[in-house]
C-alpha positions in Angstrom: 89.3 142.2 72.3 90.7 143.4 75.9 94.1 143.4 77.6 92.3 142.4 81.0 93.8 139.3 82.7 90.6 138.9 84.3 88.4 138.2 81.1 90.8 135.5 80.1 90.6 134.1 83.6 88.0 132.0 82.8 89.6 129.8 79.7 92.5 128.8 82.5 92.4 125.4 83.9 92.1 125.0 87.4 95.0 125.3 89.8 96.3 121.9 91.1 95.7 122.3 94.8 98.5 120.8 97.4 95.9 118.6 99.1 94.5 117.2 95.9 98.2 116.2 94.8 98.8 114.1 98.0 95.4 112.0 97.6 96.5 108.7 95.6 99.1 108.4 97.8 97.0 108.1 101.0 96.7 104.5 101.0 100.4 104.2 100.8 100.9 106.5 103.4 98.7 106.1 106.1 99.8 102.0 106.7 103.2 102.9 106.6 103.1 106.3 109.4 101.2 103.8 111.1 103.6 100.8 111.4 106.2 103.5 112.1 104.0 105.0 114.9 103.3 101.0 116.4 106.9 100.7 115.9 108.2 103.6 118.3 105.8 102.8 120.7 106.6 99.7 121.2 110.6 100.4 121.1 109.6 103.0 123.8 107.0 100.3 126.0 110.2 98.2 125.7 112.9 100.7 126.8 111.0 101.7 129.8 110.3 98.4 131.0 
């Protein structure tokens, strides 16, 4: 039996990565940054007119 952190390396789980957190939420996310983004453009269109 060894000390080395390496030969135990294997029987860890896999990291949770940043990007793979974020995925359910895309379909929540994306409609909403757009209606924000239609929104400020057309605040903007309307401002300058």
């Amino acid at each position: 039996m060894t000390h080395d952190p390496a030969a135990n390396q294997a029987d860890q789980p896999a990291s949770d990565d940043a990007a793979e957190a974020v995925v359910p939420y895309i379909p929540y996310i994306l409609p909403l940054a757009g209606a924000v983004m239609m929104f400020l453009l057309a605040f903007i269109a309307v401002s300058m007119a």
